[in-house]
C-alpha positions as CSV (number, residue, x, y, z in Angstrom):
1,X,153.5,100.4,106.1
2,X,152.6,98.7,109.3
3,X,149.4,97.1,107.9
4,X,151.1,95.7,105.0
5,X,154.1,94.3,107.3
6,X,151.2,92.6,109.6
7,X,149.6,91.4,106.6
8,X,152.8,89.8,105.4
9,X,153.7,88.1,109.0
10,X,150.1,87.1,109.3
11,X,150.7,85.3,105.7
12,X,153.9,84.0,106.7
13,X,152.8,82.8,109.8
14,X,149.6,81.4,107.9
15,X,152.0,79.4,105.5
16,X,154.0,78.3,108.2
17,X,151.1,76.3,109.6
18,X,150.4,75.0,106.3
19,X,153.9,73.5,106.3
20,X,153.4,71.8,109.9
21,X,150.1,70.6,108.8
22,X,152.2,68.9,105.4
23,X,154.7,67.3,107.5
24,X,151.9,65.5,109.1
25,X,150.5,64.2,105.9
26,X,153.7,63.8,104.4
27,X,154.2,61.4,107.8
28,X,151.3,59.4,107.0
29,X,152.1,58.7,103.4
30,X,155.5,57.9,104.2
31,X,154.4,55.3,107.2
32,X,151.7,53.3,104.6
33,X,154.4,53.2,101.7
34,X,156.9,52.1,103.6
35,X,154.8,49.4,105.2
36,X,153.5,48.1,102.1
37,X,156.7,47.1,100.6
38,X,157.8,45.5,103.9
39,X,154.7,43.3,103.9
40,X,156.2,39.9,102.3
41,X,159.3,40.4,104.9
42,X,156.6,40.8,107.7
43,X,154.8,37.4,106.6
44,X,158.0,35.5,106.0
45,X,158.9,36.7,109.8
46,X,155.8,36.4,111.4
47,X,154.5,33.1,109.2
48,X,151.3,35.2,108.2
49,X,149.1,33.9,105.7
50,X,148.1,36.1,103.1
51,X,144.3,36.8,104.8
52,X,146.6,38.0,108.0
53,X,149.1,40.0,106.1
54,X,146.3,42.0,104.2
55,X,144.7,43.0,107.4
56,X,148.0,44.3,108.3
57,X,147.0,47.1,106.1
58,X,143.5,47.0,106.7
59,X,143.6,47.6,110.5
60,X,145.5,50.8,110.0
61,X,142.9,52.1,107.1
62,X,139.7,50.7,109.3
63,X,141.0,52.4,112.8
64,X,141.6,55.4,110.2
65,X,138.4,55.3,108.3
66,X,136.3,53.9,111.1
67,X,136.7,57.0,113.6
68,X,137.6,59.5,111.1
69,X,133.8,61.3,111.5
70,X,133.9,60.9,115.2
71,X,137.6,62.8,114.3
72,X,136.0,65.5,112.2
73,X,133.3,66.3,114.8
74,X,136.2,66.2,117.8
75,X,138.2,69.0,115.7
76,X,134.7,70.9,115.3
77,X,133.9,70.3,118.8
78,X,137.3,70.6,121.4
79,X,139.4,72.8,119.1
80,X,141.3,71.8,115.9
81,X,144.7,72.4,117.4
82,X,144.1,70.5,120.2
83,X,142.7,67.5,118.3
84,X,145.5,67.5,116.1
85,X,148.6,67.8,118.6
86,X,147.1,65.1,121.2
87,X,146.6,62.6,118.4
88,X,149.7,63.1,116.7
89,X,151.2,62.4,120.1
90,X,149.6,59.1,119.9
91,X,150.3,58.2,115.9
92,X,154.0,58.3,117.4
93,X,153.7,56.5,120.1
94,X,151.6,53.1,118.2
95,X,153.6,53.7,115.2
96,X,157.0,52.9,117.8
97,X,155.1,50.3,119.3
98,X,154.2,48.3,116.1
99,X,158.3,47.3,115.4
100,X,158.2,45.2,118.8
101,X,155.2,42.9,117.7
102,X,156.3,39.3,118.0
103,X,152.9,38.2,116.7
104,X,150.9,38.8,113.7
105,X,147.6,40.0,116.4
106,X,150.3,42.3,118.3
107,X,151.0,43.8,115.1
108,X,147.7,44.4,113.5
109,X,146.5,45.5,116.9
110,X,149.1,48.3,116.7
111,X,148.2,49.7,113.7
112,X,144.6,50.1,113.9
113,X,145.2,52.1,117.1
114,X,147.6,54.3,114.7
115,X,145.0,54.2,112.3
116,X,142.5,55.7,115.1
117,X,145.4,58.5,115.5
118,X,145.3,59.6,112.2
119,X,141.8,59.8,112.4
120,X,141.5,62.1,114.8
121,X,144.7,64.1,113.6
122,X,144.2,64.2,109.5
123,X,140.2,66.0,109.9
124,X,142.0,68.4,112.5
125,X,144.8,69.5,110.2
126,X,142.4,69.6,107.0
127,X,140.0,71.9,108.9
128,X,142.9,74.2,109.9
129,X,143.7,74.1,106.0
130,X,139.8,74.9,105.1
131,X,139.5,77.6,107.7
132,X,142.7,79.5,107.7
133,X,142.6,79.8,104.2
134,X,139.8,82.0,101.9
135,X,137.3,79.3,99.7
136,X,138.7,80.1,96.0
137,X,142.5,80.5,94.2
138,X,143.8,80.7,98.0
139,X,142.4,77.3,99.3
140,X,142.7,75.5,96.1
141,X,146.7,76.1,96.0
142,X,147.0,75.4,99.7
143,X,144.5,72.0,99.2
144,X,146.8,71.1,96.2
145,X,150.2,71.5,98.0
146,X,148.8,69.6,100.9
147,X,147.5,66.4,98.4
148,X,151.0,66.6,96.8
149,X,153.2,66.5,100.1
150,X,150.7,63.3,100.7
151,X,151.9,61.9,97.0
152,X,155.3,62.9,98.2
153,X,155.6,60.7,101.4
154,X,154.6,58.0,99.5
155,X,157.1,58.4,97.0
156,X,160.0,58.9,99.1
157,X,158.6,55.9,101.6
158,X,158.6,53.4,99.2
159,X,162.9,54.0,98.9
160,X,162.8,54.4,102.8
161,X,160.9,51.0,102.9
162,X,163.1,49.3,100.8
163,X,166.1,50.6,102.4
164,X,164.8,49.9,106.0
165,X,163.7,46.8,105.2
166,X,166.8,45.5,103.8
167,X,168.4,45.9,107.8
168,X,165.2,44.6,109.0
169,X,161.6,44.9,108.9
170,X,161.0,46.7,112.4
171,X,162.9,50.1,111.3
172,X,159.7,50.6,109.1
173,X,157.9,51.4,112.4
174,X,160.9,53.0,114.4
175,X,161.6,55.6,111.7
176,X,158.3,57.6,111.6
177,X,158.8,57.7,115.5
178,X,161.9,60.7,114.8
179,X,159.9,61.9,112.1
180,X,156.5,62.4,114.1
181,X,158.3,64.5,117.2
182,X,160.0,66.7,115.3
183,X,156.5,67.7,113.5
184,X,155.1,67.4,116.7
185,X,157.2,70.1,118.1
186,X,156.8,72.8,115.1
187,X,153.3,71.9,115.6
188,X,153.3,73.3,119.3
189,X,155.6,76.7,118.3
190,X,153.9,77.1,114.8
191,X,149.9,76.7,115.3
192,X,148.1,79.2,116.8
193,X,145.5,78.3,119.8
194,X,142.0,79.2,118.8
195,X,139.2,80.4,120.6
196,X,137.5,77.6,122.8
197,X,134.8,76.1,120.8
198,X,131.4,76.7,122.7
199,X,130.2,73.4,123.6
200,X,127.3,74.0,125.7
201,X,124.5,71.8,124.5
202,X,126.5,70.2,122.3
203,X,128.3,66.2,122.7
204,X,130.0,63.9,120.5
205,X,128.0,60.9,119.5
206,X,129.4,57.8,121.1
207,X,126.8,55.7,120.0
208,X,126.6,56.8,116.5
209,X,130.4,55.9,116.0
210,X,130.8,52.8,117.4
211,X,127.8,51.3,115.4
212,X,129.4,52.9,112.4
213,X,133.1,51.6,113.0
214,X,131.1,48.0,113.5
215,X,129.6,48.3,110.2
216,X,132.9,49.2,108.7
217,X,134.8,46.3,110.4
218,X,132.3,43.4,109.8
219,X,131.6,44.7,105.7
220,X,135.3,44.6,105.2
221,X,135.6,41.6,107.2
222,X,132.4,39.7,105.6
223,X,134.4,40.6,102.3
224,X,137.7,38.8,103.5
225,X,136.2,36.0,104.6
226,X,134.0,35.0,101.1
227,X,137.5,33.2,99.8
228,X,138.2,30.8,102.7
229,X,135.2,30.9,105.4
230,X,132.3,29.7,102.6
231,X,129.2,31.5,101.6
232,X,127.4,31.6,104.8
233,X,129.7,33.0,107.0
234,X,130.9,35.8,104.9
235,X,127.1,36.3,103.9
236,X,126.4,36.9,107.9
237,X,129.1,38.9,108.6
238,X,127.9,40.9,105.6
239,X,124.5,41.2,107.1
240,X,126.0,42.1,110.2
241,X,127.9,44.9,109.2
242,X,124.7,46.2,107.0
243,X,122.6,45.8,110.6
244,X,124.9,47.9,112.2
245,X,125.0,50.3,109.8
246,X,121.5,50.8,108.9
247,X,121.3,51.6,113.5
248,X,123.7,54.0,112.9
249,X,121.4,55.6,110.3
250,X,118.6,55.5,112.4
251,X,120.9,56.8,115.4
252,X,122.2,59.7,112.7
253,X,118.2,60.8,112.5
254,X,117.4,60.4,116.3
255,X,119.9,62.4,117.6
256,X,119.9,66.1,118.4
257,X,123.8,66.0,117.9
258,X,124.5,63.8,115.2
259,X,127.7,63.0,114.0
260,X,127.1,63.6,110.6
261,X,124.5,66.0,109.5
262,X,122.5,63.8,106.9
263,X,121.3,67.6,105.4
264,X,125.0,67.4,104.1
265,X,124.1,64.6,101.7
266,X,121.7,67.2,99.3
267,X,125.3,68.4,98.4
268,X,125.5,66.2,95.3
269,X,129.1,67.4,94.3
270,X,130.3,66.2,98.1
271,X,128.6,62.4,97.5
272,X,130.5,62.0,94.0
273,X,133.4,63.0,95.3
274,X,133.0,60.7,98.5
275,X,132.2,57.8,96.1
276,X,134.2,58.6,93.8
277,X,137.1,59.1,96.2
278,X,136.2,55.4,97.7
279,X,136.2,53.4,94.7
280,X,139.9,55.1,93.7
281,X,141.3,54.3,96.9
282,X,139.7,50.7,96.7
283,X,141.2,50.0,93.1
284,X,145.2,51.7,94.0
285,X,145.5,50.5,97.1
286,X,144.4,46.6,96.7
287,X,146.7,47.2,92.9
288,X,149.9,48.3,95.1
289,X,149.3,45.3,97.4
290,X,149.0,42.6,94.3
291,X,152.1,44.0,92.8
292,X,154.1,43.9,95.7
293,X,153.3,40.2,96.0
294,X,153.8,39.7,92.9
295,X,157.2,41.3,92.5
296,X,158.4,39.7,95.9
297,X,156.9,36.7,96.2
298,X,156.5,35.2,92.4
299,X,159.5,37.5,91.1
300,X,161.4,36.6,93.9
301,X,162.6,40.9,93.7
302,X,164.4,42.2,96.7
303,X,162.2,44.9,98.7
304,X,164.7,47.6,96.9
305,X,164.2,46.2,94.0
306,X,160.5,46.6,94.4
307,X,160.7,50.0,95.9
308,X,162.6,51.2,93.1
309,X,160.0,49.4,90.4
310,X,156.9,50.9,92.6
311,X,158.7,54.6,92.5
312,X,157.6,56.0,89.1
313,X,153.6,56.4,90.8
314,X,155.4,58.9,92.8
315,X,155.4,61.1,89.8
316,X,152.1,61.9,91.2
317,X,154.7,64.5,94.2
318,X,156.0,66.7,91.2
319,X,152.8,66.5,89.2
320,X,150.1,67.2,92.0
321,X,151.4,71.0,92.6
322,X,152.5,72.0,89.1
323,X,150.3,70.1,86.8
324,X,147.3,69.8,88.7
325,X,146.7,73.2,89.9
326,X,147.2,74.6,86.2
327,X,144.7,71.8,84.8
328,X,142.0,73.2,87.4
329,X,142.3,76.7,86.4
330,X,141.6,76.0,83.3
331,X,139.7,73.2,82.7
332,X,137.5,73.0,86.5
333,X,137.5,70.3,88.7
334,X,135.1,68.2,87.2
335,X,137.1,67.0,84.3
336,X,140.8,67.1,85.6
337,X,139.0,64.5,88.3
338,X,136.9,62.6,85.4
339,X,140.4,62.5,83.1
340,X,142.6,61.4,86.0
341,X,140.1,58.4,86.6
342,X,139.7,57.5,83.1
343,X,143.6,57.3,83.0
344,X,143.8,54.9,86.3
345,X,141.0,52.9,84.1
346,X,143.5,52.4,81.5
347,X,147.1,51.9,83.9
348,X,144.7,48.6,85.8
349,X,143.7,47.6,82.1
350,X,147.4,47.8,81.0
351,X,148.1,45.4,84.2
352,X,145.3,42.4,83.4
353,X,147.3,40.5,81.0
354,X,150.0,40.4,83.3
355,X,152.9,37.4,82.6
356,X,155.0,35.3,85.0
357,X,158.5,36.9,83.4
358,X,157.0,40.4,82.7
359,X,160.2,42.9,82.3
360,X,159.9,46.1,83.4
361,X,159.6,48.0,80.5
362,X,156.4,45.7,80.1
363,X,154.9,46.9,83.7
364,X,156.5,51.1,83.5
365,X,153.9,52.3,80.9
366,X,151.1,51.1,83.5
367,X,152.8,52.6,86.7
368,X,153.5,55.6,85.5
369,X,149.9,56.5,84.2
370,X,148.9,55.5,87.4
371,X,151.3,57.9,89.3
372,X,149.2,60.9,86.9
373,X,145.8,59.8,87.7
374,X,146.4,60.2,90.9
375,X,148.0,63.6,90.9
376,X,144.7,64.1,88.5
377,X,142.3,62.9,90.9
378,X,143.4,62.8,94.6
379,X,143.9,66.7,94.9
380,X,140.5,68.2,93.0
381,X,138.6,65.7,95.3
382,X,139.7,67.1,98.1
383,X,138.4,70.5,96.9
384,X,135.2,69.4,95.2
385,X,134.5,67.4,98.7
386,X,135.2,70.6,101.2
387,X,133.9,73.7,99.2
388,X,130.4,75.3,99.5
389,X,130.4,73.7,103.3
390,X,130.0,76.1,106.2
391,X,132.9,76.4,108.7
392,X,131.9,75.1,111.6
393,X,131.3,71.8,109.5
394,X,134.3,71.8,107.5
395,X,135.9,69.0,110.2
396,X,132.6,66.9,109.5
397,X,133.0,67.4,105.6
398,X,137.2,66.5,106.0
399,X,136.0,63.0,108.0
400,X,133.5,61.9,105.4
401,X,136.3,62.0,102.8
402,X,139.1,60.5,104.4
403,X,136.4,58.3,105.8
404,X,135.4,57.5,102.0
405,X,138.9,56.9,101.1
406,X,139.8,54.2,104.0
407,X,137.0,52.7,104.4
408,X,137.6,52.0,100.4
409,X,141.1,50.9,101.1
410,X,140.3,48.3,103.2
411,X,137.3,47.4,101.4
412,X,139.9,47.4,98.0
413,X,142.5,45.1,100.6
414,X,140.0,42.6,101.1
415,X,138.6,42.4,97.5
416,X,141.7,41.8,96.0
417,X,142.4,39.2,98.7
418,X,139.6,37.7,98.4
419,X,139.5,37.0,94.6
420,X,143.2,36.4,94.3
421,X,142.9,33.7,97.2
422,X,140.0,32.0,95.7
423,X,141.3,32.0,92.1
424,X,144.4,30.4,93.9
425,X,143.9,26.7,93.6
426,X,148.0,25.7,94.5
427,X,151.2,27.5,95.8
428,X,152.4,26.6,92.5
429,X,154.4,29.6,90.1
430,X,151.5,29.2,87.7
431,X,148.4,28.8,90.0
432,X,149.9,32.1,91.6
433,X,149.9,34.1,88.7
434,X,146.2,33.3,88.0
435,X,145.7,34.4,91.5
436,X,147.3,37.5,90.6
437,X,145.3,38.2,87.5
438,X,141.9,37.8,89.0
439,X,142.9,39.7,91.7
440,X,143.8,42.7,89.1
441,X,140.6,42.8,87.9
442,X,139.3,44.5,91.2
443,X,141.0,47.7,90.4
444,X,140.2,47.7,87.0
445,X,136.3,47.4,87.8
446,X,136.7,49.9,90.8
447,X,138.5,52.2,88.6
448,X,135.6,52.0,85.8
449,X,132.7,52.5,88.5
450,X,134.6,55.3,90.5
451,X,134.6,57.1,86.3
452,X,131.1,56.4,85.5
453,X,130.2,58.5,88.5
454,X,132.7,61.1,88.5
455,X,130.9,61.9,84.7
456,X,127.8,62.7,85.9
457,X,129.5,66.1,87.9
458,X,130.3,67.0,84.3
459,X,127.0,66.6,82.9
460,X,125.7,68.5,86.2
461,X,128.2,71.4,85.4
462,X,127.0,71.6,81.7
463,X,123.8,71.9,83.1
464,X,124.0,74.6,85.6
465,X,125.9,76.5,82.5
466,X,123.1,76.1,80.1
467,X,120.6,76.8,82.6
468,X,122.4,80.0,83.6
469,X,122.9,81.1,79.6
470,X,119.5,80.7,79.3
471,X,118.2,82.9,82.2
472,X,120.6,85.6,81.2
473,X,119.5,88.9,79.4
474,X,121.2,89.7,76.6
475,X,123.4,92.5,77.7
476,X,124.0,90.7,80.7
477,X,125.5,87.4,79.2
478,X,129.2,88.7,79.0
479,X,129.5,89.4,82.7
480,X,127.3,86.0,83.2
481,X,129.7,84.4,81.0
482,X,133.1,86.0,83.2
483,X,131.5,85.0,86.8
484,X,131.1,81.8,85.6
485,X,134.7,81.3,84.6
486,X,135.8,82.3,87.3
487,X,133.6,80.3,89.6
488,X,135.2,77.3,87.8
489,X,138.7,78.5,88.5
490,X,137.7,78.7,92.0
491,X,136.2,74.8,91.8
């Protein structure tokens, strides 16, 4: 009686953390969706152009995707808990500071210091997730109630930004602020200490994460630039970044300590899902910021009127844990990942012809398959990109996809500003709309690319089946045949 009343305080306790560990994702969904339909109210404040008002957004996903392995190996390295509570303390603090910028530098200064926040606090909570939590059935439920409460705060921020932004802009910063210390203080009663990593012998790699936050900067930046700074300067800026990241390689392979393992790379499953996971975020988030311009700024909408238009993709919060987990059991992750890309192929394809007086019934059919690939996609990547990796790695293997996923966000921000601008010859209605369109096709060919990769982890599945069917004797192949449906429940 006393072992199974442990067990089930131990489990509560264990669930418990889980639910801190949402409320911080849920914080950081809820702070980018609320800042994306604010964006037009920002530039009409501020008088940003719209190369300024994308890196509004980029800065946060750059500071986010730029340290989020130098995060991943600070959880690993000075204690998960630790990591996560310090730089959640931060998130609150920049993400306060932001509603005081007078300027559009003040501003975009502020969030990429958030953005550094959350990359030191998302790899922390993930790796309390991965480690507190059995590989298999157990992880894969707790994974895909922790990609849903993300789905969620985006859902219910894109209301809370049209509703905040209707008093005024600056509430969309101020309200995560309440938000952020009440998580942080049922993060200091709910999650346990752990034991004191041992450290001796061991540093974080400076070096190797400044030259790879450089690359990430200058690629994006290089990208930005190709619409309005000609050829040559975006081509340099390009080679630039590429310089700085080919040192960081070569740092990577120098040092006794690295700060990502390149052995970690022979997992093929962990590089489609990175890629994978890259050219998704790319293709929805430089989509959500064309719409929004669209809506706002040719539609003349209201910022409600756009939150309420941009809710149906947060179909994805009821989907992601009752759907999804049901479609992995049985199906694997492979093709609930593949289908859910295939389906954002067709919601971007649905969006290319798009018209200067489209209704909404015209633009719902295309939001809401979006809102289901990602409840498809988002969650089984998570999994396929953290299973099979040892523990004391599982920080580093949380930081290369969240690093995949911003880094692709900003790179997706900058495409789509890029073309749009280019393809804009005049502030004209029509000329716009054109903009608009070319713009589209970004996420579309994202979209298709992020697909065409995401297939070959089914072809490598039907492989390792056939292969195994093959070696198997024949009164052996019904228990052959059971293991391996259940090792693709557990994937």
């Amino acid at each position: 009686m006393s072992a199974l009343s442990t067990s089930s305080g131990s489990d509560a306790r264990k669930w418990g953390v889980l639910l801190v560990l949402c409320g911080a994702i849920f914080l950081e969904g809820i702070d980018v969706a609320m800042l994306n339909v604010a964006l037009p109210s920002i530039r009409a404040d501020l008088g940003l152009s719209t190369g300024e008002l994308q890196w509004v957004m980029s800065a946060y996903v750059l500071g986010y995707g730029g340290f989020m392995l130098l995060g991943g190996r600070a959880a690993d390295l000075f204690g998960r808990r630790r990591m996560f509570v310090l730089w959640l303390t931060v998130f609150l603090l920049f993400s306060g500071l932001g509603g005081f910028a007078t300027e559009g530098w003040m501003l975009i200064v502020a969030r990429f210091v958030t953005g550094v926040a959350a990359a030191f606090m998302t790899p922390a909570g993930l790796s309390i997730i991965t480690t507190g939590f059995a590989e298999g059935p157990e992880r894969n439920k707790a994974l895909l109630l922790y990609s849903g409460t993300a789905a969620g705060g985006f859902t219910i921020g894109l209301v809370a930004g049209g509703l905040l932004t209707a008093v005024g802009w600056r509430w969309v910063f101020f309200a995560p602020v309440v938000l952020s210390f009440l998580i942080l203080v049922a993060a200091l009663v709910l999650v346990p200490g752990s034991q004191r990593p041992d450290r001796a012998g061991k540093h974080v790699d400076a070096a190797g994460a400044l030259t790879v936050t450089a690359a990430l900067v200058l690629i994006v930046l290089g990208v930005e630039r190709a619409a309005h700074a000609g050829i040559a300067a975006s081509a340099g800026t390009l080679l630039a970044g590429l310089a700085f990241l080919a040192a960081f390689l070569v740092i990577e392979r120098r040092s006794a300590e690295p700060l990502v393992r390149m052995g970690i790379f022979r997992s093929r499953s962990l590089v489609r899902a990175n890629l994978s996971a890259m050219l998704f975020a790319a293709g929805f988030f430089g989509f959500q910021f064309l719409v929004v311009l669209y809506l706002q700024e040719l539609r003349d909408w209201s910022t409600l009127q756009t939150s309420f238009a941009m809710l149906v993709i947060g179909v994805d919060a009821i989907l992601s844990p009752t759907l999804t987990p049901r479609l992995v059991n049985r199906f694997g992750n492979a093709r609930v990942i593949f289908g859910g890309l295939l389906l954002a192929v067709l919601a971007y394809g649905l969006f290319l012809p798009l018209g200067a007086d489209w209704s909404y019934t015209a633009m719902f059919p295309g939001l809401i398959i979006l809102g289901l690939a990602f409840s498809l996609a988002y969650g089984p990547l998570t999994i396929v990109a953290t299973e099979g990796i040892a523990e004391e790695e599982q920080g580093l293997a949380g930081g290369l996809l969240y690093t995949a996923f911003q880094f692709g966000a900003a790179l997706g921000l900058s495409a789509v500003t890029a073309v749009s601008v280019s393809a804009t010859h005049a502030q004209t209605p029509a000329a716009l709309l054109d903009g608009y369109r070319a713009g589209l096709l970004v996420p579309f060919a994202a979209a298709v690319v992020a697909a065409a990769i995401s297939a070959f982890g089914l072809r490598s599945r039907r492989s390792a089946t056939q292969s195994a069917l093959g070696e198997a004797a024949p009164d052996t192949m019904l228990d052959a045949g059971a293991a391996r449906t259940d090792t693709a429940v557990a994937r």
